[in-house]
Structure formats: C-alpha cells, structure tokens
C-alpha positions in Angstrom: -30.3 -70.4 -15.2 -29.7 -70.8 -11.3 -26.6 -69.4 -11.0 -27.4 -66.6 -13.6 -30.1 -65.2 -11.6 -28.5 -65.8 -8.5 -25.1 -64.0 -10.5 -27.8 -61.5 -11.0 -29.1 -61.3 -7.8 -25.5 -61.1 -6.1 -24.5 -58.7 -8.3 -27.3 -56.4 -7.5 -26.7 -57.1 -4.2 -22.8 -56.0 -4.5 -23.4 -53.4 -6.8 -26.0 -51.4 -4.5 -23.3 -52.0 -1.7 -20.6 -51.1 -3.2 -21.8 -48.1 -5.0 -23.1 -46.9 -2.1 -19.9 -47.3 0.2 -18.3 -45.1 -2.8 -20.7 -42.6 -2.3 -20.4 -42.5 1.2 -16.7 -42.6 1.0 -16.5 -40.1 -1.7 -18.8 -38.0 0.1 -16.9 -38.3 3.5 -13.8 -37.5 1.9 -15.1 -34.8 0.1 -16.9 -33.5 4.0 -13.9 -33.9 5.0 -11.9 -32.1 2.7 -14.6 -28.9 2.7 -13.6 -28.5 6.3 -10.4 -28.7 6.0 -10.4 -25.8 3.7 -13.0 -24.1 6.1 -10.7 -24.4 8.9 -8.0 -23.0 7.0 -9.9 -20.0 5.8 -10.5 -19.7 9.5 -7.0 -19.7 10.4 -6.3 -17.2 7.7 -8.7 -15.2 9.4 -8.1 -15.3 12.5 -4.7 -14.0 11.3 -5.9 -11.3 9.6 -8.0 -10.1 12.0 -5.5 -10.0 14.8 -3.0 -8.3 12.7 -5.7 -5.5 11.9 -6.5 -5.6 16.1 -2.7 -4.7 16.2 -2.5 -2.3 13.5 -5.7 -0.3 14.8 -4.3 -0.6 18.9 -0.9 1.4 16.9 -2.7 4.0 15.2 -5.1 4.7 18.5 -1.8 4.7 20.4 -0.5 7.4 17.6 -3.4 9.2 17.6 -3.4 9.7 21.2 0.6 10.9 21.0 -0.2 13.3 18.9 -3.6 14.2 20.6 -1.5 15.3 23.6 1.3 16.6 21.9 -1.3 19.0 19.9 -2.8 20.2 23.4 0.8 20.9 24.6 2.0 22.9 21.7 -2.1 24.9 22.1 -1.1 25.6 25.6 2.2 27.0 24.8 1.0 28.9 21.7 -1.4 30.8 24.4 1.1 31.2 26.9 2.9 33.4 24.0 0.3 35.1 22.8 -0.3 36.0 26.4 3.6 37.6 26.7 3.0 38.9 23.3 0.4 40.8 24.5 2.0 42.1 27.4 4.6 43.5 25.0 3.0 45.1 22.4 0.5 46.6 25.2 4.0 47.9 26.7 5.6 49.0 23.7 1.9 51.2 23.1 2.4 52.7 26.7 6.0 54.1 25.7 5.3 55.3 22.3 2.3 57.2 23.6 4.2 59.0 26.4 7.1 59.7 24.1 9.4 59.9 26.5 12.8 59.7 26.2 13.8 57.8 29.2 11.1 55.9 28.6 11.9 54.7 25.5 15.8 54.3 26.7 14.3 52.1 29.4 12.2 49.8 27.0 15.2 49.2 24.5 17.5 48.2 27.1 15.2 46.3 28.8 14.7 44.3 25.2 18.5 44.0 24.6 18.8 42.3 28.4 16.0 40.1 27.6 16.9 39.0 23.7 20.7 38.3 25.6 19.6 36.4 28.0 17.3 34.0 25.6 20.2 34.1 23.4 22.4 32.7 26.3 19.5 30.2 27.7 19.3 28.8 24.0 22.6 28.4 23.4 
C-alpha cells in the first residue's frame, strides 16, 4: 500500500511537472511563433510603406514637372496674346485710314514676317 501511495504521490508529483513544462513549452513556442509572424508582418510593412514613400516622392517630382512646364506654356500663351494684340490693334489702324499705301505696307510687311517664321521653323 507503500509504494501505491508513494506511486501515487510521485506520479502527482511528475504529472504537475511535466504538464506544466508542456504548458510552458507549448506556450513558449507558441510566444515564439506569434512573434515571428509579427515580425514578418512588420517586414512586409516596412516594405510597403517604403515603396509607397517612393511612389509618392515620383508623383511629387511629376507634379512639380508639370507644375513648371504649365507656368511656362502660361507665360508664353501671354506673350502671344500680347503680339496678337499688337496686330489686330495694327490691322484696325489700316482698315480705318483706308489707305492704299497703307494697306500695301501692312501686307508686305505680313508676307516678310510669315517668310521669315517659315524659314526660322524650317
């Protein structure tokens, strides 16, 4: 009856141990493995975010380009309309006079001018 209870008694005793290092090992390992995962959802992260970093530094960069080139092409659409101006305000001076010379002098003027851009642009 000895050794029963003292079977008893050890078992208990191994049982309680035992179980408990599982628990703690199966625990542990299962710690472990949740931060291994974690760390490589970080990872995946961090990926991710610096590829958007990049993507968004490209687009600002784009943006900007075409920013300036916008201003550039505003500047030049103004420096026409300003020519324009000048034209049509000349072409109204020689169709009120109605002069003849006047009117020689403006289309020749127009033919040298539409020659000479046709020369420069070719």
């Amino acid at each position: 009856m000895n050794s029963r209870r003292e079977h008893n008694a050890r078992a208990a005793l191994f049982d309680g141990i035992e179980e408990g290092g599982i628990k703690a090992s199966s625990s542990y390992s299962s710690h472990e493995i949740d931060e291994q995962e974690n760390d490589r959802t970080v990872d995946g992260l961090q990926d991710r975010v610096s590829f958007l970093k990049r993507l968004s530094g490209d687009i600002h960069e784009e943006v900007e380009t075409h920013n300036r080139m916008l201003d550039r092409m505003g500047n030049d659409m103004d420096a026409s309309r300003g020519v324009l101006s000048g034209t049509m305000d000349k072409f109204k001076k020689v169709f009120e006079t109605k002069s003849s010379r006047h009117m020689f002098t403006l289309v020749a003027s127009f033919l040298v001018i539409f020659l000479v851009i046709y020369y420069l642009t070719r």
